[in-house]
C-alpha positions in Angstrom: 123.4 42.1 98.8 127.3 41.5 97.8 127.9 38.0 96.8 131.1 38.5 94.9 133.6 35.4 95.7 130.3 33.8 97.7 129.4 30.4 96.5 126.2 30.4 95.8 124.0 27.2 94.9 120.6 27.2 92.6 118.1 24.7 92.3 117.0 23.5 89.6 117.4 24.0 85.7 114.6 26.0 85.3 114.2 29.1 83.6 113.5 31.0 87.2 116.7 29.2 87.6 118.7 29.9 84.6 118.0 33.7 85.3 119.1 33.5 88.8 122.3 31.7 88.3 123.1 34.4 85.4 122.4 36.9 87.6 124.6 36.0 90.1 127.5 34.8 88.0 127.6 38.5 86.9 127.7 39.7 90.1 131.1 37.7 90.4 129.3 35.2 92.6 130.9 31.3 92.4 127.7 29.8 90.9 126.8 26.4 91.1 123.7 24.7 89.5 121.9 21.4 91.0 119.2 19.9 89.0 117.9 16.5 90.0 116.7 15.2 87.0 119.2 14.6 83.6 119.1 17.0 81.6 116.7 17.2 78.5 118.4 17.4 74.8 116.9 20.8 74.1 118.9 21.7 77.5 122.7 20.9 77.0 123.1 24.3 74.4 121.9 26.2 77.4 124.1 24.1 79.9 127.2 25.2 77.5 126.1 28.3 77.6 126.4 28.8 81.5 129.3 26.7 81.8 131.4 28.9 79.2 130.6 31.8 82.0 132.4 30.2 85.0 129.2 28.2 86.1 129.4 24.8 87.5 126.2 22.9 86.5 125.4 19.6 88.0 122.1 17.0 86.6 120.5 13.7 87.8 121.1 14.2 91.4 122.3 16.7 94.0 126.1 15.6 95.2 128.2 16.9 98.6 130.7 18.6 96.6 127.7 21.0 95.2 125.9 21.6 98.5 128.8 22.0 100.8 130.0 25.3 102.1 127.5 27.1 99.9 126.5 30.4 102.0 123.2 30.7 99.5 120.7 28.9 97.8 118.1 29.9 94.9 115.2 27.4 94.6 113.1 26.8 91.6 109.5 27.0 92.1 108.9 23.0 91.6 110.9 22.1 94.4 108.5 21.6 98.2 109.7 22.0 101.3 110.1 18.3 102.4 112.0 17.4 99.1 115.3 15.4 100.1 117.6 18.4 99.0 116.1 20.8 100.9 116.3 18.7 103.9 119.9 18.6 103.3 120.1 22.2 102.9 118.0 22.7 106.1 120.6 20.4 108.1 123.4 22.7 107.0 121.9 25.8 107.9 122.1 26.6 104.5 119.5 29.9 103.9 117.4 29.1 100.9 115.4 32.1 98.7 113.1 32.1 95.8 114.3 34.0 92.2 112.1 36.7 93.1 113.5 37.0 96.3 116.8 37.3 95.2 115.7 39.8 92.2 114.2 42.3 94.6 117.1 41.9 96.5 119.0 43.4 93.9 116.9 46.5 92.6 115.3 49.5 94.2 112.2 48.7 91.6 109.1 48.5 92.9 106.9 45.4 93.0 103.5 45.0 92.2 103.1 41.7 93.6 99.9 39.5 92.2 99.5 36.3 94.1 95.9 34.3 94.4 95.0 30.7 93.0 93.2 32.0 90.0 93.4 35.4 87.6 96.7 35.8 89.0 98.2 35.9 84.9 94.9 38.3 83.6 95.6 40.6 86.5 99.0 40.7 85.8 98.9 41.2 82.4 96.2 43.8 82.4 98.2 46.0 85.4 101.1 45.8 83.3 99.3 46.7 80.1 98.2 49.6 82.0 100.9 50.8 83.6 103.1 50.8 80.5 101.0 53.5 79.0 102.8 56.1 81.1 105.6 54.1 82.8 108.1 51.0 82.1 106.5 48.5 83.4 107.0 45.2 83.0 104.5 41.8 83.8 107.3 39.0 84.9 107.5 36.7 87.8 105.5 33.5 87.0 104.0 35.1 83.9 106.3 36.6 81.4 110.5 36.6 82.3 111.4 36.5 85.9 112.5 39.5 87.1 116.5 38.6 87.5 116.1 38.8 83.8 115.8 42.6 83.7 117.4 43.5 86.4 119.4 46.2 84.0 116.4 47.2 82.2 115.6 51.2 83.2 112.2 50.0 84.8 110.0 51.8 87.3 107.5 48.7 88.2 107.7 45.3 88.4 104.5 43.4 88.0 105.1 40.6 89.4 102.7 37.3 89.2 103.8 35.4 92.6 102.8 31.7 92.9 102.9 30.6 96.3 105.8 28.2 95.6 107.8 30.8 94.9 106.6 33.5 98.5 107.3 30.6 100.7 110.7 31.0 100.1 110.6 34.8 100.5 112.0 36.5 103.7 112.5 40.1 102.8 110.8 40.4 99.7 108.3 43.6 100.5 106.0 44.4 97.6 104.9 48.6 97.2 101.6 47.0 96.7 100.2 43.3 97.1 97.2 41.8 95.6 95.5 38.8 96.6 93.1 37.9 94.1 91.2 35.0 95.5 91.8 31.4 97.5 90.5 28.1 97.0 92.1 24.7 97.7 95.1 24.2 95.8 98.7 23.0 95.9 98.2 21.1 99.3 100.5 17.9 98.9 103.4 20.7 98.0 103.1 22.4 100.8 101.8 19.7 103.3 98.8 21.2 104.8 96.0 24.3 103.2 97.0 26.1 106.2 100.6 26.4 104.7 99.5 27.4 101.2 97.7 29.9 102.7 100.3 31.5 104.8 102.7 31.4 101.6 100.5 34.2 99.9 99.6 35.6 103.1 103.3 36.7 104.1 103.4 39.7 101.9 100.3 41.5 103.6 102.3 41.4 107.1 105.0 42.3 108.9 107.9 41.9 108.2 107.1 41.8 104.8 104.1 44.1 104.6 103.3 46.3 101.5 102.5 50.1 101.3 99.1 48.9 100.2 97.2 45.7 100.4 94.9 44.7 97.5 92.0 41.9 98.3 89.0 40.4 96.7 86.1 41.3 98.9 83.4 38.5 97.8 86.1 36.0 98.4 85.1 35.5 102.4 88.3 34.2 103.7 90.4 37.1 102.1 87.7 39.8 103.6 88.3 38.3 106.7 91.7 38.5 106.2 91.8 42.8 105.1 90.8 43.5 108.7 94.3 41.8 109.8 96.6 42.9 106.9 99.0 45.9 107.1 99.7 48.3 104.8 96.3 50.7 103.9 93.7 48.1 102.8 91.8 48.5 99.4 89.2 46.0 98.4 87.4 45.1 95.0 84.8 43.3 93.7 82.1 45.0 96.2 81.4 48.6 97.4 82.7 47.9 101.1 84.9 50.4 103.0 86.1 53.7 102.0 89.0 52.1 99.7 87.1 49.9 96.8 86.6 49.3 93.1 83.0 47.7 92.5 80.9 47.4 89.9 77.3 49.8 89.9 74.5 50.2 87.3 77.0 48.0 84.9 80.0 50.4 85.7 83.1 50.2 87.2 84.1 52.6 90.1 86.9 53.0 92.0 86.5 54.8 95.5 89.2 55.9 97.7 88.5 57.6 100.9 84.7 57.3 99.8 85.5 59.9 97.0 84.1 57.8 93.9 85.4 57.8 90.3 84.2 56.5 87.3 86.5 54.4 85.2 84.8 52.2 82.9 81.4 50.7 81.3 81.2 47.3 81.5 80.6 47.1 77.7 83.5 48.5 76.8 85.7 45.8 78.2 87.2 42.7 76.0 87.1 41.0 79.1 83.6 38.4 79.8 82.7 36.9 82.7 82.1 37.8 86.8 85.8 36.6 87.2 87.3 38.8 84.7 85.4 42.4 86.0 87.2 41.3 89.2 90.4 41.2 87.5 89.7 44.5 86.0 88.4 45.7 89.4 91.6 44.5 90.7 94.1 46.5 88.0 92.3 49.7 88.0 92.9 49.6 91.9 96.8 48.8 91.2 96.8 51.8 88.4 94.7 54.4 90.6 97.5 53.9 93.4 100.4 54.3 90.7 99.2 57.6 89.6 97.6 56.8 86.4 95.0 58.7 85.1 91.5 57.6 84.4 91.1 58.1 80.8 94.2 56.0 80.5 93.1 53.3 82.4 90.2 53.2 80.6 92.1 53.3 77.2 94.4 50.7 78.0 91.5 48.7 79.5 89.7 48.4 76.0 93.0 47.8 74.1 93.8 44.9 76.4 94.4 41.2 74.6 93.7 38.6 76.8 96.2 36.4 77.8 96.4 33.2 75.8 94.3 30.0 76.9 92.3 32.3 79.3 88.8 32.2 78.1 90.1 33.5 75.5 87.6 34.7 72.3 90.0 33.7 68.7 87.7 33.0 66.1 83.8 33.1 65.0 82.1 31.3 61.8 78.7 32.9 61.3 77.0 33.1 64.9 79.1 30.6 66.6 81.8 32.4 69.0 84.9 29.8 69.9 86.5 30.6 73.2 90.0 28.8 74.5 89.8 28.3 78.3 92.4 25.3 77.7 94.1 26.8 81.3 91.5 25.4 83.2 92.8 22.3 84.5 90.6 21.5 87.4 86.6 21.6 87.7 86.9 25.2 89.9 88.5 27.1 87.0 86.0 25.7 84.8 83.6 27.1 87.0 84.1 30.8 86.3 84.4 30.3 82.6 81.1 28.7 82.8 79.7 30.7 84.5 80.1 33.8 81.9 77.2 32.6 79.6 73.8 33.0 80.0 70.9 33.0 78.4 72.5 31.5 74.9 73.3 28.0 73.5 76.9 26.8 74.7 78.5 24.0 74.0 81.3 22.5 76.1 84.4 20.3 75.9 85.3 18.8 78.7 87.5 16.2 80.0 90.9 14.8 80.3 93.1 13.5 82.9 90.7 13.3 85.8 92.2 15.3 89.3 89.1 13.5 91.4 87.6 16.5 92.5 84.3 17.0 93.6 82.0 17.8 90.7 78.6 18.9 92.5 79.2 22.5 91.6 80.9 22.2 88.1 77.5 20.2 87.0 75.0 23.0 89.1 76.9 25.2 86.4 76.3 23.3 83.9 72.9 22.3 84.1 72.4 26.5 84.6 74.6 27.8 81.9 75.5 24.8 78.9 73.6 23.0 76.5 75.5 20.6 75.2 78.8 18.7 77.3 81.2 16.7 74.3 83.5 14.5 76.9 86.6 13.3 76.1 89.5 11.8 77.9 90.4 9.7 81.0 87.8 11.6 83.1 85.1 11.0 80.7 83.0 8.4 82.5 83.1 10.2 85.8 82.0 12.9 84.5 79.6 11.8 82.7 78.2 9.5 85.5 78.0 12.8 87.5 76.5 15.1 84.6 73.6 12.0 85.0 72.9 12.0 88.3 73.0 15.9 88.3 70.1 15.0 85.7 71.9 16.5 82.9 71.4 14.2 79.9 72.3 16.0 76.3 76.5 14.7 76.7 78.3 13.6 73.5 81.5 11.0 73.9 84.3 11.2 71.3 87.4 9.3 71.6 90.4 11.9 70.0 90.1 15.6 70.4 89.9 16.0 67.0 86.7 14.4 66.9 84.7 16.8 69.5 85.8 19.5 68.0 84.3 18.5 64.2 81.3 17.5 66.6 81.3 21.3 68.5 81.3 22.8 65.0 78.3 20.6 63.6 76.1 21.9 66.6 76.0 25.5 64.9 75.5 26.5 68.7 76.4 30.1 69.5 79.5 29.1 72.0 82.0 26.6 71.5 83.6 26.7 75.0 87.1 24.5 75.6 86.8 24.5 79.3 88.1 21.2 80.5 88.4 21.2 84.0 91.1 18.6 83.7 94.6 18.1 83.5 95.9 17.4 79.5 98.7 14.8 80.1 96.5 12.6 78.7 97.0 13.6 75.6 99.0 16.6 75.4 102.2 17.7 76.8 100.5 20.5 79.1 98.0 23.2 78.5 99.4 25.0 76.5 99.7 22.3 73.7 96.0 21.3 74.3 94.4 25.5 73.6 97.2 25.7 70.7 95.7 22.7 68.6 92.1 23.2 69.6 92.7 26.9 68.1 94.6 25.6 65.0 91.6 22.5 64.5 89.2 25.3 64.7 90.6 27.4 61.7 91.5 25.2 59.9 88.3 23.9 59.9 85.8 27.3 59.8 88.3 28.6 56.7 88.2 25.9 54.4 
């Protein structure tokens, strides 16, 4: 794509944005940025930063003088379709393209695109762990740096985690390889309609934007409906169904292609727990097999794998009590799976936050099947706990700070202290990422006095 002398608009101050608008300016395009909201302190270094290289940065609104006669625009993931600026831009017949879009536009690098409303980061993060044992290969995308970042770097993959924010504004983006790792209800006020978010991932397993080969969760029943339409040669996982497949058989993982079965991996020797978590693995031996990697390396990289941070992740133990950081679970379905990975031992679970009003008939099934003890915390706390109680599930603990459960959690002595929230942390912390970072640091700081 030549966009030298083009002006070219961006969306948004984000760091998908930051990258695109670098990217361009270096290609001698006339860059201009558009962010709606005034920027943040910790921003205006980076705003000076992009202005001393010829770009034109605009905050707290989008004017005419940005917008008009731009031939291009690069969106930030945040930004939906029926926003006022892209109604604007949709008036002017101005084309609008995602940073990944634009990145692919610019390499002959192949994508591994991961898309999916869960696992999407694990599965990224594990098929670029593998990968990079024989080739440079890098997890970026909406995990890791985007890819118009590295567009210099000598690369031969790009692993690329793809919400669906950023495919609905794709339109030649065309992945060597595409993996859908599950669907569930998600993101429906952005993109008006769970027909829409659907269709957003959906776009890169067809035509025009169809992969070489199309990666899909089998026991997720909508996506197996879905192989039988996709393009590209169809590979499944999580069940031995087709002649293409990675499944799991007398606690082993397999991977089949043209019903020729392999070997890869006992289930015991992965740091990965949890039904969810074998599919993610199910899912990155699949993308590695069709790479060219060799078995004994995917296992090996398999069992050196760290898992992603805030992902039921296992970071401390005091005498038989494990403490796992699930703190990325911000709604009762993501909760589900991480529940769902104990059995048969005593769990205890914090839960709670700010409430997303979801219905909690399966998240307390779980529960009743799989914990022992529920601390509550948080705005959600009575509706949770008034559901826990009709669900007949009675042994719930209330605290009122997040300090407080977890001294609670660690005077249970159970054998699993699972942060699993299935909430929202705005509550209380800036994001997720605050709320697994001091439940990790409370934790130490307590076990190793």
């Amino acid at each position: 794509m030549e966009v030298k002398d083009k002006k070219i608009l961006v969306l948004g101050l984000s760091k998908s944005g930051i990258a695109a608008a670098k990217c361009l300016a270096k290609r001698g395009a006339k860059v201009y940025i558009t962010e709606g909201k005034e920027a943040k302190p910790e921003y205006l270094d980076k705003i000076d930063t992009l202005k001393a290289i010829g770009i034109k940065i605009e905050t707290g609104g989008h004017s005419e003088e940005f917008i008009s006669n731009a031939e291009l625009a690069v969106t930030s993931p945040g930004i939906p379709p029926h926003s006022e600026i892209m109604q604007k831009l949709k008036a002017k017949n101005i084309p609008v393209i995602s940073e990944i879009e634009l990145a692919y536009l610019f390499t002959k690098v192949p994508f591994i695109a991961i898309t999916g409303t869960n696992g999407k980061t694990t599965t990224t993060a594990l098929t670029a762990h593998i990968l990079s044992e024989v080739y440079s290969a890098v997890p970026c995308g909406n995990y890791g740096l985007p890819p118009c970042d590295m567009l210099d770097e000598d690369l031969d993959y790009f692993v690329c985690e793809c919400s669906s924010f950023q495919l609905e504004y794709t339109k030649e983006f065309t992945p060597r390889i595409s993996v859908f790792t599950n669907f569930t209800p998600d993101h429906i006020d952005w993109h008006n309609g769970l027909d829409n978010y659907f269709k957003a991932k959906a776009k890169i397993f067809k035509k025009p934007q169809a992969p070489l080969y199309s990666v899909l969760n089998a026991k997720d029943e909508k996506l197996l409906e879905f192989s039988d339409h996709c393009d590209g040669e169809v590979f499944l996982f999580a069940a031995e169904k087709g002649e293409n497949c990675s499944y799991i058989k007398d606690n082993v993982i397999y991977f089949k292609h043209k019903n020729i079965e392999e070997k890869i991996i006992d289930i015991k020797d992965c740091p990965l727990i949890g039904e969810h978590n074998y599919q993610n693995v199910m899912c990155a031996v699949i993308c590695a097999k069709l790479a060219g990697v060799e078995n004994e390396v995917i296992k090996h990289a398999i069992m050196t794998f760290k898992v992603p941070e805030h992902r039921l992740e296992k970071f401390a133990q005091c005498g038989k009590t494990v403490f796992y950081n699930d703190s990325k679970a911000t709604n009762p379905e993501a909760s589900l799976v991480a529940i769902r990975s104990f059995n048969n031992c005593d769990v205890t679970l914090i839960a709670g936050g700010r409430d997303k009003n979801t219905d909690l008939q399966e998240f307390c099934d779980a529960i009743n099947k799989h914990i022992k003890t529920v601390i509550l915390i948080g705005e959600a706390a009575d509706r949770f706990e008034e559901n826990l109680k009709q669900n007949n599930f009675n042994n719930i603990i209330r605290e009122d700070t997040f300090e407080a459960a977890v001294d609670k959690a660690i005077e249970l002595h159970p054998d699993v202290v699972l942060l699993s929230p299935a909430c929202a942390s705005f509550d209380m912390f800036s994001g997720y990422e605050e709320r697994g970072r001091v439940f990790k640091k409370d934790v130490l700081s307590k076990i190793n006095k």
